[in-house]
C-alpha positions as CSV (number, residue, x, y, z in Angstrom):
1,X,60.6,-64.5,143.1
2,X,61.0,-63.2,139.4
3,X,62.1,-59.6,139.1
4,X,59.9,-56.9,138.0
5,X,60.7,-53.5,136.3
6,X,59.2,-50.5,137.2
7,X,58.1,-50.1,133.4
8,X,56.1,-53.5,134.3
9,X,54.8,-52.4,137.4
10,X,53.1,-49.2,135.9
11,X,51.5,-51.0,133.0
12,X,49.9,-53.6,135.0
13,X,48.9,-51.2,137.8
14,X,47.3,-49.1,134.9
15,X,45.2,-52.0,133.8
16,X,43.8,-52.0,137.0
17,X,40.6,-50.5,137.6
18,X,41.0,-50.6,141.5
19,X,44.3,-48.7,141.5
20,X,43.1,-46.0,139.3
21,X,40.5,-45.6,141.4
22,X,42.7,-45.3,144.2
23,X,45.1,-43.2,142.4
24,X,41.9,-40.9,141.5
25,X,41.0,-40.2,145.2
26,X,44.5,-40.1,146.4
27,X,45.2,-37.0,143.8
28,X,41.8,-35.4,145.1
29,X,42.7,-35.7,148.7
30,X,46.6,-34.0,147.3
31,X,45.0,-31.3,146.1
32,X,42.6,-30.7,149.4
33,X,45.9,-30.6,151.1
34,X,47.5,-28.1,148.8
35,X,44.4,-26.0,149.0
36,X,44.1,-26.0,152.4
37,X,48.1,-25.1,153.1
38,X,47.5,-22.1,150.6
39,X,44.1,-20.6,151.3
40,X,43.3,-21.1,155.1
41,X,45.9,-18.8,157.2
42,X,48.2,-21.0,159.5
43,X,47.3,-18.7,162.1
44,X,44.1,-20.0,161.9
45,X,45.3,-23.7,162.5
46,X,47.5,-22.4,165.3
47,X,44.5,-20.7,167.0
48,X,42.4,-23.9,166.6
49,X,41.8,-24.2,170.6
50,X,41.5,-20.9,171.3
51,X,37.6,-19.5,172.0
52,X,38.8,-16.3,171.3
53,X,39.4,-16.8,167.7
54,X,35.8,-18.2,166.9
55,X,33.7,-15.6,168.5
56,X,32.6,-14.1,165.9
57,X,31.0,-17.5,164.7
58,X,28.0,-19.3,165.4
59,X,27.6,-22.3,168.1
60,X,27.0,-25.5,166.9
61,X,25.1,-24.4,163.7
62,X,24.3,-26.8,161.0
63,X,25.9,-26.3,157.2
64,X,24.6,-23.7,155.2
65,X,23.5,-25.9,152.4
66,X,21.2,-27.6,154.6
67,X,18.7,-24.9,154.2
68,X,17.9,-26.2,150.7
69,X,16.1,-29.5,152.1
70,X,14.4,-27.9,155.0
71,X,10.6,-27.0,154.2
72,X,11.1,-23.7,157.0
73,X,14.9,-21.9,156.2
74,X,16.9,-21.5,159.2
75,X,18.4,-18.0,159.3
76,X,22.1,-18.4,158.3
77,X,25.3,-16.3,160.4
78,X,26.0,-13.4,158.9
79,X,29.3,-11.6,159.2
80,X,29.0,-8.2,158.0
81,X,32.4,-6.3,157.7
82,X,31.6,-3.5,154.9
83,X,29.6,-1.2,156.0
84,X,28.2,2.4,154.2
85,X,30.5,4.9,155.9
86,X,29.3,8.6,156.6
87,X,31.6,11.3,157.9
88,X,29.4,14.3,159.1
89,X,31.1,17.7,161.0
90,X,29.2,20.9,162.2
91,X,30.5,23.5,164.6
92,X,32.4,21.2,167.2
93,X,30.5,18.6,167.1
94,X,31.7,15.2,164.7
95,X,29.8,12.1,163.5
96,X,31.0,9.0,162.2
97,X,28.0,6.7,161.0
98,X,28.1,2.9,160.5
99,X,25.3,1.5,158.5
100,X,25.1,-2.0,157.9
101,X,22.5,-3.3,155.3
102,X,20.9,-7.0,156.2
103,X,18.4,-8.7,154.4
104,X,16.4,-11.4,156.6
105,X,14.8,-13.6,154.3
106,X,14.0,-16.9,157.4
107,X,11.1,-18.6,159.2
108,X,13.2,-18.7,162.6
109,X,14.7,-15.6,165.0
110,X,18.6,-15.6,164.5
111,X,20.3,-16.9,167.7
112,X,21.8,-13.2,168.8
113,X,23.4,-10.1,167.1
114,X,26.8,-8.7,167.9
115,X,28.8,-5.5,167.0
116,X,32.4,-5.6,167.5
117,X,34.4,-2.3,166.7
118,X,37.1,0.0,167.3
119,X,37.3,3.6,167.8
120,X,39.9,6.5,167.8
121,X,39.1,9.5,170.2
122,X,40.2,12.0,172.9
123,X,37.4,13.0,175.7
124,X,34.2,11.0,176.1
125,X,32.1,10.5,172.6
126,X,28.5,9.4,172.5
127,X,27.5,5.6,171.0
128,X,24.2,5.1,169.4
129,X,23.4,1.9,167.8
130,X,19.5,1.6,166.3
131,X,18.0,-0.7,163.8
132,X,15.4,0.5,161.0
133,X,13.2,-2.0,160.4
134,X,11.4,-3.4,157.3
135,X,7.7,-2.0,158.5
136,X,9.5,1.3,159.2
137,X,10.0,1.2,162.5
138,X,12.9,2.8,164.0
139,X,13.9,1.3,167.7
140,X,17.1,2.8,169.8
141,X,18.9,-0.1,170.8
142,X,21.8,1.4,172.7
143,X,23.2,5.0,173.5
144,X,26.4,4.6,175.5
145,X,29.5,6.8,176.4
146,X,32.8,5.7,175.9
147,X,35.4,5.8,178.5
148,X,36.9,9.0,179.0
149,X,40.4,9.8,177.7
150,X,42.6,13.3,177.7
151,X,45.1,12.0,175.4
152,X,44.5,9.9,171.9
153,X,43.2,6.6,172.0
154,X,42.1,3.4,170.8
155,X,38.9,1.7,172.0
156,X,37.9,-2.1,171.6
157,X,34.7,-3.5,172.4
158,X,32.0,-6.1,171.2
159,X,28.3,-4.7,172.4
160,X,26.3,-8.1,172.6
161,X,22.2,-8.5,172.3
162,X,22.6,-10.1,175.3
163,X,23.7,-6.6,177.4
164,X,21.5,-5.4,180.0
165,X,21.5,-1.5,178.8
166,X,20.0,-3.5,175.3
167,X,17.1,-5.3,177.2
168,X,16.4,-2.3,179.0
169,X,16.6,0.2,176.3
170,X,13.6,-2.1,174.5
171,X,11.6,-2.4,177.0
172,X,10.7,1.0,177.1
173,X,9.8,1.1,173.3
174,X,6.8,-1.4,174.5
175,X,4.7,0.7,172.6
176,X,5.8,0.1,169.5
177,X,4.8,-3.7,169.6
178,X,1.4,-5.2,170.2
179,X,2.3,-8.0,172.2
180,X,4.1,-8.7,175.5
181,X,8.0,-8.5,175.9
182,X,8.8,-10.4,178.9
183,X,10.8,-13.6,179.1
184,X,11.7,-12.4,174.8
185,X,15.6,-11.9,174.3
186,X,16.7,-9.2,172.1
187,X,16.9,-10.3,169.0
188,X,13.4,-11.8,169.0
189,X,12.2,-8.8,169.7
190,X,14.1,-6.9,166.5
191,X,13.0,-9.4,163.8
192,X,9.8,-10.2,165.4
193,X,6.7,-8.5,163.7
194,X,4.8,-5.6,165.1
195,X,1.6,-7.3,165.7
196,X,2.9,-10.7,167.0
197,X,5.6,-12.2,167.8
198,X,7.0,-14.2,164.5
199,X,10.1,-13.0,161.9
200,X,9.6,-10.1,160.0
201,X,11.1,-10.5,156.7
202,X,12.8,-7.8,154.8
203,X,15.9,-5.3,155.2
204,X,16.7,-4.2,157.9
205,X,19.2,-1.8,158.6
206,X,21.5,-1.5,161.9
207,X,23.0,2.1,162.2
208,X,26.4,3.1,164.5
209,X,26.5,6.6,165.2
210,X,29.5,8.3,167.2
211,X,29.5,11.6,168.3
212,X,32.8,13.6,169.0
213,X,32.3,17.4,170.6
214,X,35.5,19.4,170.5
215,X,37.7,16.7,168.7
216,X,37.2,14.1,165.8
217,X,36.3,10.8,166.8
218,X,36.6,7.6,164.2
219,X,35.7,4.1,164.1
220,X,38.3,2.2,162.7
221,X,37.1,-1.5,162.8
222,X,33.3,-2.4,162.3
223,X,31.4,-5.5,162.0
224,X,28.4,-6.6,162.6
225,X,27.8,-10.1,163.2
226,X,23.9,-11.6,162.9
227,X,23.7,-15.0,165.1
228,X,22.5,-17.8,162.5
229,X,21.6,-21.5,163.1
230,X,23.4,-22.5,159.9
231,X,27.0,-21.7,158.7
232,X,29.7,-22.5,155.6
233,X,30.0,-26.3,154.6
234,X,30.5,-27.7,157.6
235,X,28.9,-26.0,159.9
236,X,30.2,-25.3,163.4
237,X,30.4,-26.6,166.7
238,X,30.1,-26.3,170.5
239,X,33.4,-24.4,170.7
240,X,32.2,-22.0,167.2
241,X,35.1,-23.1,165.4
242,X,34.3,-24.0,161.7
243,X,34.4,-27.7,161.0
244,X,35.5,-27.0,157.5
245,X,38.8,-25.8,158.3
246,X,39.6,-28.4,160.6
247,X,38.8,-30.7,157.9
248,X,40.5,-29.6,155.6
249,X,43.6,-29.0,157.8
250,X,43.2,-32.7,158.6
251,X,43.9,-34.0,155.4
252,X,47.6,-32.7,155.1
253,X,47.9,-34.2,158.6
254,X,46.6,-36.9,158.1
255,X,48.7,-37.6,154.9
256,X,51.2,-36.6,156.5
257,X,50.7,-39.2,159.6
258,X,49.8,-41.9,157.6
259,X,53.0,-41.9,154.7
260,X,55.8,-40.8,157.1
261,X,54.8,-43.7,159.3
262,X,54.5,-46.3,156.6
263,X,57.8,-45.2,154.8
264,X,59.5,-45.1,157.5
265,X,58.6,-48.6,158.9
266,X,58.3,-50.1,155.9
267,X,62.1,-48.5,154.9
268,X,63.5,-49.8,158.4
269,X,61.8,-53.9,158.3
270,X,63.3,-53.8,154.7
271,X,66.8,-53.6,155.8
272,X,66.3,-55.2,158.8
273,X,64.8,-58.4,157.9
274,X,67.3,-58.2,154.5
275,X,70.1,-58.0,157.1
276,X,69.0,-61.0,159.2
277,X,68.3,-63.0,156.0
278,X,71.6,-62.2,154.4
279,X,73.8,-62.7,157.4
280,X,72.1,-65.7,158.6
281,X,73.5,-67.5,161.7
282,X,73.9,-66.1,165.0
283,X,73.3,-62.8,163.4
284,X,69.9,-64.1,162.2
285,X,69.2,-65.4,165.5
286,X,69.4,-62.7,167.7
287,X,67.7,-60.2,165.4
288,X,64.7,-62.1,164.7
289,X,64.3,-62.8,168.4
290,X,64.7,-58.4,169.0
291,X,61.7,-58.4,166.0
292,X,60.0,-60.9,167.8
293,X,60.1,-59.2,171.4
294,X,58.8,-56.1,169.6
295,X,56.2,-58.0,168.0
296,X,54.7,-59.2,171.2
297,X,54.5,-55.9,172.7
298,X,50.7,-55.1,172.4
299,X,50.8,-51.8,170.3
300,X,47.3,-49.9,171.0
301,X,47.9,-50.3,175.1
302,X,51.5,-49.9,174.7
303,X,50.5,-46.3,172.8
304,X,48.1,-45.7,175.3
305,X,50.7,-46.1,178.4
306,X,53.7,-43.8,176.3
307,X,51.3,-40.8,175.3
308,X,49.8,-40.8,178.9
309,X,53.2,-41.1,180.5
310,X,55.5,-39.3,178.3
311,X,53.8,-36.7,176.0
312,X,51.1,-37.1,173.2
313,X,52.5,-34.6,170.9
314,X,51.3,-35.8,167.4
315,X,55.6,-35.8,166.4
316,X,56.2,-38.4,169.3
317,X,53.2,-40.3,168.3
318,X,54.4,-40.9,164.6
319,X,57.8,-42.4,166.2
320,X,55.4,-44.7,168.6
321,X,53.8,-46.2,165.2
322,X,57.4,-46.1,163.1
323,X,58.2,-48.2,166.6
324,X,55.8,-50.9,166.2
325,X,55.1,-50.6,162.5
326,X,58.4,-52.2,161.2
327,X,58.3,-55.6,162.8
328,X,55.9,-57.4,160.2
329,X,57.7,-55.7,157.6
330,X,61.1,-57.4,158.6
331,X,59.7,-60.8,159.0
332,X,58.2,-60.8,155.3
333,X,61.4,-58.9,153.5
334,X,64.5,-61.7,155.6
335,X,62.1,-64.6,154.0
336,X,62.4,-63.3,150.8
337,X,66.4,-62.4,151.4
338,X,67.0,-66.1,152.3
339,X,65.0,-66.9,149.4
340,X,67.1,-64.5,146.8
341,X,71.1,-64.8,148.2
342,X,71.0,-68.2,146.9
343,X,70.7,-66.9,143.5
344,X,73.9,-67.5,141.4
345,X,74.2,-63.3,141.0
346,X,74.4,-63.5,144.4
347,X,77.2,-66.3,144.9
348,X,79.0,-64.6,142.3
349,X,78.8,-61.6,143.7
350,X,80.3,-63.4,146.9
351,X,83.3,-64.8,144.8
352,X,84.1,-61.6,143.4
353,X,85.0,-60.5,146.9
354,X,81.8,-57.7,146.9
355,X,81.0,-56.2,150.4
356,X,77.9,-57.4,152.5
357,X,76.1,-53.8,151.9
358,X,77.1,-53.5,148.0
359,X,75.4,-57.2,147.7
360,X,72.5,-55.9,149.7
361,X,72.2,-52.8,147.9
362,X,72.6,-53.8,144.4
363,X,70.9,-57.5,144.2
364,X,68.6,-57.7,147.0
365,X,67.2,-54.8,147.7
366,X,65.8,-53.8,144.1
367,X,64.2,-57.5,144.2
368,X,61.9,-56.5,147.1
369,X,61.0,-52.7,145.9
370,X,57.7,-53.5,144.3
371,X,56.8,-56.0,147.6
372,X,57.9,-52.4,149.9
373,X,55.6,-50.6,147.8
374,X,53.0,-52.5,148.0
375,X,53.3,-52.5,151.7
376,X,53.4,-49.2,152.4
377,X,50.0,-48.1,150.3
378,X,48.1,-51.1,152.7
379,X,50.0,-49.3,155.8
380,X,49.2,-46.2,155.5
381,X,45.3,-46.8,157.1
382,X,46.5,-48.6,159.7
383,X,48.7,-45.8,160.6
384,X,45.9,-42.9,160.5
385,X,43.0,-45.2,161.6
386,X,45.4,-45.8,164.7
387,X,46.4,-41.7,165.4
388,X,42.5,-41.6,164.6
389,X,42.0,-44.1,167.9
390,X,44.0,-42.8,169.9
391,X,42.6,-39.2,169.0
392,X,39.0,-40.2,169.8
393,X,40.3,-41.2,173.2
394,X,41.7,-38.2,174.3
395,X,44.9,-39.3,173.9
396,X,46.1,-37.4,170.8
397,X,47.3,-34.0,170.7
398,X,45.1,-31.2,171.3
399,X,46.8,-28.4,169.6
400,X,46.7,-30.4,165.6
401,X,42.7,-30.4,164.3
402,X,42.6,-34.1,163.4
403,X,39.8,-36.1,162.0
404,X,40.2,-37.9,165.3
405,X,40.3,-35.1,167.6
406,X,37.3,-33.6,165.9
407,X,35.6,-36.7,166.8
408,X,37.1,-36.7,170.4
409,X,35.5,-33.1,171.0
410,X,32.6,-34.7,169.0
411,X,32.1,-37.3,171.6
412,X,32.8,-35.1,174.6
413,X,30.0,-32.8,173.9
414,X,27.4,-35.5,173.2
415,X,27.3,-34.3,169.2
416,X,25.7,-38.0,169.0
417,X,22.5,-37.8,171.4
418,X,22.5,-34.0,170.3
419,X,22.1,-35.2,166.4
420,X,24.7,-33.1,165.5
421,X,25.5,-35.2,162.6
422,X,27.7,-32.2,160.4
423,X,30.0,-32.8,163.8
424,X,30.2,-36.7,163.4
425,X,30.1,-38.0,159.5
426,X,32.1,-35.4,158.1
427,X,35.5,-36.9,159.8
428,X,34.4,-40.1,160.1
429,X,33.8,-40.3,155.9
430,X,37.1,-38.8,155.0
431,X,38.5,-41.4,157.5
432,X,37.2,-43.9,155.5
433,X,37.7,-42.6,152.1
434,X,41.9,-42.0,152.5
435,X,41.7,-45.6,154.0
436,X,39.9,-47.0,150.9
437,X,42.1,-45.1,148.7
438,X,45.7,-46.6,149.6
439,X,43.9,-50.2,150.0
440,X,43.0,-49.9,146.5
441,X,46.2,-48.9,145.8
442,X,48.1,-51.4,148.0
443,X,46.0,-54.8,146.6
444,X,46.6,-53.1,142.7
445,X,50.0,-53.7,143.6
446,X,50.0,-56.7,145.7
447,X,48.3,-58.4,142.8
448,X,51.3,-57.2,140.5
449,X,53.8,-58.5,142.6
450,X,51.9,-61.6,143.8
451,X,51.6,-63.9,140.9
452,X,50.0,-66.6,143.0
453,X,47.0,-63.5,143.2
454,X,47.4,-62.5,139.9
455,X,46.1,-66.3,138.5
């Protein structure tokens, strides 16, 4: 085995059109990672499993930039959080208005609307919520009180289209529509036209009005949320949560999964099959029979049994696949050591009375870096594709948003007979792309450091 410098090993790698191209898709998936860890809040990836974090999203809705191939547009989720602010006061009576402006510009009824606020009073102040129509017409959606106080306080609540007092309150503007309301939910009824019962397009503007007598009341946090079918790049799904985050936070995990695992097994077979090789003998003997009880185990059912058993914390699943990574590793690196220590450097380095590790170290070792690097770009698929496997069974852990446990919950909810496909392809594609990346990587350099490949 001639030696190669690293000089060497970069201009050959750089001739190679395959390993650019792996390069090329390896720095893209970098910078998601870094993007991700920056932009998206890590209290958002922490609050991945919790429903209340996504209520104020859509369920199951398809990405936004489907609507550009779709003949009829789909009314996309709105979010509105800015809305025009009036502060009116006469005699002892005080009004805080909310207006929130939303142009509806779809062929379909949004899925439901939702108000979610929070408001500062003493006594019992009046809620009116009301939409105004494009065609003009004014309808009283809700007139509430708030619960009574004698001291300062701070209200939370989210009124839903769905609330009984809504329903009601509509059905006795009949009048004001030409057509029957039974059996319609709320929101068809707001963006429905007058004269029958399709969208009405145009703005439309949904006014909060709270009235204080004898003390100020405020509204500190407003939003208004519309209920769309469509939603951000990735859509949603069954649980609201938006797919785009969780793949995006899967990309620094899975990076992370897939090099710690292959460095780390690749780093231990290296020294351990150098070891053997070096030492020879007994001390040969008995370690290659430990590397091949290890390599016997069956690794995906052994996996399967320890995460069950013990824990499937994605931290004690990496050590699992360090475990049963290493093995092959250790067989490949003690045939090259055998092959190496009967160099003459090596013989002389005997003579000279060097120690076992220094020998190691110095003039084995740096013979087998470009082989170890090889090895761990062509491990590091087997590494996610297996956390990926063990994911999509319900076997990984639930609290990390992994391209496999988005495909678990996928699978759970029926995402496939549903046609959910933003829910599916998504993970499954990025899978596949940071596999192809380090194999195009790994055979760049297996062909540099395997001349027998090379011819």
């Amino acid at each position: 085995m001639s030696s190669i410098t690293p000089q060497e090993i970069k201009e050959e790698f750089l001739k190679s059109k395959m390993g650019i191209a792996g390069i090329s898709i390896l720095m893209i998936l970098v910078v998601i990672s870094i993007i991700a860890i920056i932009i998206i809040p890590v209290e958002t990836f922490q609050e991945w499993n919790n429903p209340e974090n996504w209520i104020a999203y859509p369920k199951i809705a398809i990405p936004a930039w489907a609507n550009t191939f779709m003949i009829e547009k789909i009314p996309e989720h709105k979010i509105l959080e800015n809305p025009n602010i009036q502060n009116i006061s006469q005699d002892e009576i005080s009004l805080t208005s909310h207006q929130f402006g939303v142009n509806f510009d779809y062929d379909d009824f949004p899925n439901d609307f939702i108000y979610i606020f929070s408001s500062e009073y003493t006594g019992s102040p009046l809620l009116q919520m009301s939409v105004l129509r494009p065609d003009g017409i004014k309808i009283e959606l809700l007139t509430t009180s708030l619960p009574r106080s004698n001291s300062k306080t701070i209200h939370y609540e989210r009124i839903f289209s769905t609330d009984e007092a809504i329903k009601k309150n509509l059905s006795f503007q009949s009048e004001k529509f030409e057509f029957a309301l039974d059996n319609l939910s709320a929101e068809d009824i707001v963006f429905s036209k007058a004269q029958t019962n399709e969208p009405l397009k145009g703005n439309y503007i949904f006014s909060i009005d709270l009235y204080g007598i004898k003390s100020e009341s405020k509204i500190n946090e407003s939003k208004l949320i519309i209920g769309g079918k469509a939603f951000g790049l990735m859509g949603t799904d069954e649980l609201r949560r938006d797919l785009a985050i969780g793949l995006l936070w899967g990309t620094p995990l899975a990076l992370f999964i897939g090099l710690v695992v292959s460095i780390a097994s690749v780093i231990m077979g290296l020294f351990y099959g150098v070891y053997a090789g070096y030492k020879g003998k007994k001390t040969d003997e008995v370690m290659m029979r430990f590397n091949d009880v290890i390599y016997a185990l069956p690794a995906l059912p052994f996996l399967i049994i320890l995460s069950v058993t013990i824990s499937n914390s994605i931290f004690l699943m990496v050590g699992f696949l360090m475990i049963f990574g290493w093995v092959g590793i250790a067989k490949v690196s003690r045939s090259m050591s055998l092959q190496i220590k009967t160099r003459g450097y090596v013989d002389a380095a005997n003579m000279m009375g060097q120690k076992d590790s220094k020998i190691i170290l110095k003039h084995i070792v740096p013979q087998l870096l470009p082989y170890a690097f090889a090895s761990i770009a062509i491990s590091v698929p087997a590494a996610i594709t297996t956390e990926a496997g063990l994911s999509f069974l319900g076997l990984g852990d639930p609290s990390f948003p992994t391209w496999g446990q988005i495909l678990h919950d996928a699978n759970t909810f029926g995402a496939a007979a549903r046609g959910l496909w933003w829910w599916i392809m998504p993970p499954g594609i990025m899978i596949a792309i940071t596999g192809l990346a380090f194999v195009f990587i790994g055979n760049a350099l297996d062909v540099i450091v395997n001349p027998k490949l090379k011819r």
